[in-house]
ZAMARGU-4260 file (C-alpha; in steps of 0.2 Angstrom, whole numbers, plus 5000, padded with zeros to 4 digits):
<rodrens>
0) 4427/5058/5323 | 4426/5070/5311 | 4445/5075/5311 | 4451/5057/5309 | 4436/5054/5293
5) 4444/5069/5286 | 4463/5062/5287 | 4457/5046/5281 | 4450/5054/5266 | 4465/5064/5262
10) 4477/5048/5264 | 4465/5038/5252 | 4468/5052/5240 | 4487/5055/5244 | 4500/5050/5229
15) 4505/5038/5244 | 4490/5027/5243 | 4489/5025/5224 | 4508/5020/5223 | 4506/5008/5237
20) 4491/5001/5229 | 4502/4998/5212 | 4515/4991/5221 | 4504/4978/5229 | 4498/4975/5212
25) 4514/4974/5204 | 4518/4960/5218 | 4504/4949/5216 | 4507/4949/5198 | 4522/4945/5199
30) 4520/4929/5212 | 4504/4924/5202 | 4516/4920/5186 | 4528/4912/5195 | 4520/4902/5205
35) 4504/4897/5192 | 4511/4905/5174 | 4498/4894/5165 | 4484/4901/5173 | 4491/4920/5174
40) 4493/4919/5156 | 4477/4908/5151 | 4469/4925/5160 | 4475/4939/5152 | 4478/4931/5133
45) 4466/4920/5127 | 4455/4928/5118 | 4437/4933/5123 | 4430/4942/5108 | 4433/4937/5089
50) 4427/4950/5077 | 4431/4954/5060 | 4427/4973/5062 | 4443/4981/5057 | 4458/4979/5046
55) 4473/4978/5060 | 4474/4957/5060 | 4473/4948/5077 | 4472/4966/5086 | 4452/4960/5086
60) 4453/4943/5094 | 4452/4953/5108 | 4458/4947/5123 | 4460/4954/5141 | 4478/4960/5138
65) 4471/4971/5124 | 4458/4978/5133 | 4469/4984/5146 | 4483/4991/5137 | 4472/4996/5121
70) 4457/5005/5130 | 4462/5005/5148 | 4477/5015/5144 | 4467/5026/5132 | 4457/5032/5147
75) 4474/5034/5159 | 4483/5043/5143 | 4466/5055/5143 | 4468/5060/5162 | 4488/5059/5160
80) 4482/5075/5146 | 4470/5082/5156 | 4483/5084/5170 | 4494/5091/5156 | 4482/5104/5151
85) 4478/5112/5170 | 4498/5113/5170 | 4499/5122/5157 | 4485/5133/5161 | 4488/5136/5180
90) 4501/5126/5185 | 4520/5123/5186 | 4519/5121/5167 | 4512/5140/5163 | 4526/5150/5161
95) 4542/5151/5156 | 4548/5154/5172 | 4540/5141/5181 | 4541/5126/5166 | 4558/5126/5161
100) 4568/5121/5174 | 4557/5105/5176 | 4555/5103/5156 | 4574/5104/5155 | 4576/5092/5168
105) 4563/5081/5160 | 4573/5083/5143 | 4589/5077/5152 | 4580/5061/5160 | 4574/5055/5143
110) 4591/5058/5132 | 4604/5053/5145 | 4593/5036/5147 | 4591/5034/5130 | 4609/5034/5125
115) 4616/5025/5137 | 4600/5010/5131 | 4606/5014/5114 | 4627/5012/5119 | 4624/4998/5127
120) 4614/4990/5111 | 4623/4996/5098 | 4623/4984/5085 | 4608/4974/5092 | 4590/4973/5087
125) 4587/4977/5104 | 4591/4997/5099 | 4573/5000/5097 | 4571/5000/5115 | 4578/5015/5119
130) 4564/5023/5123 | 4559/5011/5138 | 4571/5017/5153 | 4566/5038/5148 | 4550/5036/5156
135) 4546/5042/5174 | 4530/5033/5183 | 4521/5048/5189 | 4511/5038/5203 | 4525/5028/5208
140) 4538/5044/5209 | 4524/5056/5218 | 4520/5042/5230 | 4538/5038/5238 | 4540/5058/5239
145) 4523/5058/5248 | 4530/5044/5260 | 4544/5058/5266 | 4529/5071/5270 | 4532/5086/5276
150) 4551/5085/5277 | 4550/5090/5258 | 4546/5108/5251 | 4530/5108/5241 | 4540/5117/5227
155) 4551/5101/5226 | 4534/5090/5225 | 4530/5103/5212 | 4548/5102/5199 | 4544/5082/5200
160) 4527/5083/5197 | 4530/5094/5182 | 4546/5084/5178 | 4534/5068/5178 | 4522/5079/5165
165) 4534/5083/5155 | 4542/5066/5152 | 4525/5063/5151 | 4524/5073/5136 | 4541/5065/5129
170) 4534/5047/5131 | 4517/5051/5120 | 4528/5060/5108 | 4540/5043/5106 | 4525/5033/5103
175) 4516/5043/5092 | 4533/5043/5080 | 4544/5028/5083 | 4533/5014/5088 | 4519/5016/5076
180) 4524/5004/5064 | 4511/5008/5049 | 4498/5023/5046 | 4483/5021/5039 | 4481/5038/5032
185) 4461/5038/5028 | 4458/5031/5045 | 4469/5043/5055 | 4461/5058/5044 | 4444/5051/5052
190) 4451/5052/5068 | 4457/5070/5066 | 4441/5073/5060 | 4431/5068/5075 | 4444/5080/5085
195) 4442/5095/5074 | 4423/5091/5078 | 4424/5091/5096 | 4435/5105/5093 | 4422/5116/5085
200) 4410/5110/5100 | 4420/5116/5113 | 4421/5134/5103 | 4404/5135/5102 | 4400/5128/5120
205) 4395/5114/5120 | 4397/5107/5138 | 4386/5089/5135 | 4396/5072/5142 | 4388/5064/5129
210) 4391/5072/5113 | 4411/5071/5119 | 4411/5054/5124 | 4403/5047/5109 | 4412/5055/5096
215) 4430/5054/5105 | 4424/5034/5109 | 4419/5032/5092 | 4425/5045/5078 | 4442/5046/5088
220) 4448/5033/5097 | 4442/5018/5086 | 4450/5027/5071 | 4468/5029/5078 | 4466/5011/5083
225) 4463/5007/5065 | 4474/5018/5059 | 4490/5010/5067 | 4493/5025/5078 | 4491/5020/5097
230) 4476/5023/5105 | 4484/5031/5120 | 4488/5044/5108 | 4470/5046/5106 | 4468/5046/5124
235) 4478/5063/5126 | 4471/5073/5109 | 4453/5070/5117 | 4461/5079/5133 | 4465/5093/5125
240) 4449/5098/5115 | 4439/5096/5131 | 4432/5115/5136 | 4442/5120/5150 | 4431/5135/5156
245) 4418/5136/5167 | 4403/5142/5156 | 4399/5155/5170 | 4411/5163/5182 | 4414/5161/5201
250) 4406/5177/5206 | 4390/5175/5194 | 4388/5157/5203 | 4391/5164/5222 | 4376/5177/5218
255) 4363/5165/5210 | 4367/5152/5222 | 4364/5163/5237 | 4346/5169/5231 | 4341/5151/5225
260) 4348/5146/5244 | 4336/5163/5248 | 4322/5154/5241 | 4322/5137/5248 | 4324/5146/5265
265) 4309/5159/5264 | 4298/5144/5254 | 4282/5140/5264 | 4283/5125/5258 | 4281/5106/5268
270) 4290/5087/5266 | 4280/5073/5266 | 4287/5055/5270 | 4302/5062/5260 | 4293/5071/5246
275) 4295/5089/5242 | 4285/5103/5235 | 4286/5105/5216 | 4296/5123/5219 | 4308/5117/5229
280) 4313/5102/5217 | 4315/5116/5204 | 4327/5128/5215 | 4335/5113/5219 | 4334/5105/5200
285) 4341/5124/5195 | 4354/5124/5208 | 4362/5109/5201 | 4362/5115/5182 | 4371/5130/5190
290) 4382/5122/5199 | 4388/5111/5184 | 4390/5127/5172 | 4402/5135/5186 | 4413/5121/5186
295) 4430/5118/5175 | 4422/5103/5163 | 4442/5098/5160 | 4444/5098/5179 | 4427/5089/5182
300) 4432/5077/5170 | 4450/5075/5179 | 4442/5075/5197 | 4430/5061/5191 | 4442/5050/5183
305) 4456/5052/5198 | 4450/5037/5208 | 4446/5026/5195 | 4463/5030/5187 | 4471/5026/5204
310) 4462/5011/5212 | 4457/5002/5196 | 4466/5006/5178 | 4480/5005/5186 | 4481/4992/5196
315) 4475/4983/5183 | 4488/4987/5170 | 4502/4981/5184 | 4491/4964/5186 | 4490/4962/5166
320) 4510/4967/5163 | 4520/4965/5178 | 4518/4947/5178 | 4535/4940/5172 | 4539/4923/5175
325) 4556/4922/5176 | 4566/4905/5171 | 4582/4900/5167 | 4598/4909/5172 | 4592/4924/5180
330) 4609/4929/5180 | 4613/4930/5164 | 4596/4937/5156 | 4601/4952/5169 | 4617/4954/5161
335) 4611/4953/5143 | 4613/4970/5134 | 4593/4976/5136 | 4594/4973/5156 | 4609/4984/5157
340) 4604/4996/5146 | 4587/4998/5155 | 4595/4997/5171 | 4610/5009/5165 | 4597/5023/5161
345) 4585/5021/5176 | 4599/5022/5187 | 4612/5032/5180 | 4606/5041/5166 | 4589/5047/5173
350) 4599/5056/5190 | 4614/5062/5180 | 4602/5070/5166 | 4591/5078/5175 | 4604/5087/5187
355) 4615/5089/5174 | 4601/5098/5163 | 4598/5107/5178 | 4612/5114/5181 | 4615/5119/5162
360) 4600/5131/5164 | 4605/5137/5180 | 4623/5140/5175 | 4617/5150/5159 | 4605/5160/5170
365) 4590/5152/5159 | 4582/5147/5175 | 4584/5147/5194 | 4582/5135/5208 | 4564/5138/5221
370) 4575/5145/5237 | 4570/5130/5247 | 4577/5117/5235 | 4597/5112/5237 | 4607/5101/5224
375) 4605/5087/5233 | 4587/5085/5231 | 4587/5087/5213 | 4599/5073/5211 | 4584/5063/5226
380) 4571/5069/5211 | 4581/5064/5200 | 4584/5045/5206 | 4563/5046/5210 | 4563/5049/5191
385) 4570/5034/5187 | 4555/5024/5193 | 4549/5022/5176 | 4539/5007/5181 | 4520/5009/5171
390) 4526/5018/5157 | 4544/5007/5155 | 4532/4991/5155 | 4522/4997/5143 | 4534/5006/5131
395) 4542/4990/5133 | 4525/4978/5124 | 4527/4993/5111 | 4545/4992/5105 | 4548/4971/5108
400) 4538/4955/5101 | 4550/4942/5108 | 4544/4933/5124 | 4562/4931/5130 | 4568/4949/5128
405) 4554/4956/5134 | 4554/4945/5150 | 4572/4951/5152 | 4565/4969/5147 | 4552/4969/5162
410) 4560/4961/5173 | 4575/4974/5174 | 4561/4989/5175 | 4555/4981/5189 | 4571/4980/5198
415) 4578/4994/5192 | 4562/5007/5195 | 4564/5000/5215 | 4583/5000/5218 | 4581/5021/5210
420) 4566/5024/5219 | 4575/5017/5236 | 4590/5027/5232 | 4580/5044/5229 | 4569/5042/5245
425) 4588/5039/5254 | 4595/5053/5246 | 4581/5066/5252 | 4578/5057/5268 | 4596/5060/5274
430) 4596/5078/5266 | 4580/5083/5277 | 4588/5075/5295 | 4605/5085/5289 | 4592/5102/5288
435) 4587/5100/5304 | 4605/5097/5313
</rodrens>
């Protein structure tokens, strides 16, 4: 019983699960526009909260579709950071050795894309899309490799996830410079402010939830929405001044821990109807501040944000943006020049970048290949790259404001993420049966 608990856990947890649980997301979307689009979007745009805080316009008739992709995606943007910074520090990301194979391959998948989007519209107003096909969706990509198990080396599951990162990285870069239309200096100044604040905290230890949250919730991330700056930016700044060391260390908390453990063991002490002696609510009251000073507050924050991330935010960002209701000739809004160019770079251009990139750096000697990864499978990681799905949506609100193009826009991620993501999961299906012949 408690075998099959603990393997039900670990699938609720798997990369699997979460991807699936977008998908089925993404699907219900989908149907609910097309089958009621009135209602789907009477639900996610009509506006729920009029203020006249602010100075950003009709950003403050608030309505559903705001709150997702304004603050919703503030909080994913903070846990995509948080992931970033354990990378960085103890990950695939923490040496040159380790990051620059998956960096360069990261590279590759955003320029390749983003040329072949920009070819493709040359000429056209639909240029500023470009950055829509050099996104990977890290939930989406992990989960189809998590579908193929153990057939796939961990250090493969490690190059994507660092890949995935470091596009991750690329994607919050393109925001922050090309699809900011205006800067309001003296509000982004404010917002800098609140991080050099939290900054200062973090160096003088403060580990309290609440001075962090309040000041990143209203110093930082109201101010970058003011300012014009998107608030997802916000989202991974706050990340990175969160402390990221335990205030005590491991073996410090192992030998307090025993002797508090000491104490309630060797306490004459008796429960009544469920209540304890005063000294064993202190041990226990003293065990728990201990407990929470020998943990990683960047980790914690991570840990705690992991399921809420994945079974809620989300989910419902593919309900508020994956509902496209498609009309008209289907068959020619997919040959119109931002539906090739979207499908041109999450097809092609993803896979040939990140090989090609690849294989630059090995050629030069930069970097080498893990001994249990083959060619092959980079071009598979590649193709699971090309899933830019959550990100390619939402880059997509960012760079258009015409309801046609960016129905033609969505639509094209959509299909396009699933015919790279069936092609990689193809690729490094065969490649493992061919292994094992």
């Amino acid at each position: 019983m408690s075998q099959a608990n603990n393997h039900d856990e670990s699938f609720l947890h798997s990369p699997a699960f979460g991807g699936i649980i977008l998908f089925i997301s993404a699907v219900i979307a989908f149907v609910w526009a097309n089958t009621s689009p009135d209602s789907y979007h009477h639900f996610w745009h009509s506006t729920v909260w009029r203020t006249g805080w602010g100075g950003v316009g009709d950003l403050w008739n608030v309505n559903l579709h705001h709150i997702v992709n304004e603050l919703l995606m503030a909080i994913f943007f903070f846990f995509t950071g948080l992931e970033i910074k354990k990378e960085i520090m103890a990950g695939g990301l923490s040496s040159f050795k380790t990051a620059i194979l998956p960096l360069g391959a990261a590279l590759g998948g955003m320029l390749v894309p983003a040329l072949l989007f920009a070819y493709s519209n040359s000429g056209l107003e639909t240029v500023s899309g470009w950055g829509i096909p050099m996104a990977t969706d890290i939930a989406f990509s992990l989960g189809v490799l998590a579908l193929l198990g153990s057939r796939i080396p961990i250090s493969l599951k490690i190059f994507l996830t660092a890949l995935a990162i470091g596009d991750d990285l690329g994607a919050v870069t393109v925001i922050a410079t090309y699809y900011t239309e205006y800067i309001d200096l003296y509000q982004l100044l404010f917002g800098l402010g609140g991080l050099v604040i939290l900054l200062i905290a973090n160096l003088l230890g403060v580990r309290s939830r609440l001075v962090y949250s309040l000041v990143g919730l209203f110093a930082v991330w109201v101010s970058f929405v003011e300012s014009g700056v998107h608030a997802t930016i916000a989202g991974v700044l706050l990340a990175f001044v969160i402390p990221a060391k335990p205030k005590i260390d491991h073996k410090t908390y192992i030998n307090k821990a025993r002797r508090y453990l000491n104490d309630l063991e060797t306490a004459d002490a008796q429960v009544v109807k469920g209540v304890q002696e005063d000294n064993i609510v202190d041990t226990i009251t003293k065990m728990k501040k201990l407990s929470f000073d020998a943990i990683n507050p960047s980790q914690l924050r991570e840990h705690t944000l992991h399921p809420i991330v994945t079974f809620f935010i989300m989910p419902v960002f593919a309900l508020a943006n994956a509902g496209v209701h498609i009309e008209g000739d289907v068959w020619e809004m997919l040959k119109s020049p931002v539906s090739i160019g979207i499908a041109l770079g999450l097809i092609f251009g993803k896979p040939i970048g990140v090989f090609l990139f690849t294989k630059i750096l090995v050629l030069f000697k930069v970097g080498s290949l893990p001994d249990d990864i083959n060619w092959t499978q980079i071009v598979g990681i590649g193709f699971l790259a090309g899933m830019g799905f959550t990100m390619s949506l939402f880059v997509s609100d960012l760079a258009f404001t015409d309801a046609g193009i960016q129905i033609a826009s969505k639509t094209s991620v959509m299909l396009s993420s699933l015919i790279a993501g069936f092609i990689g999961f193809v690729i490094l299906y065969v490649d493992s049966i061919n292994k094992k012949v």
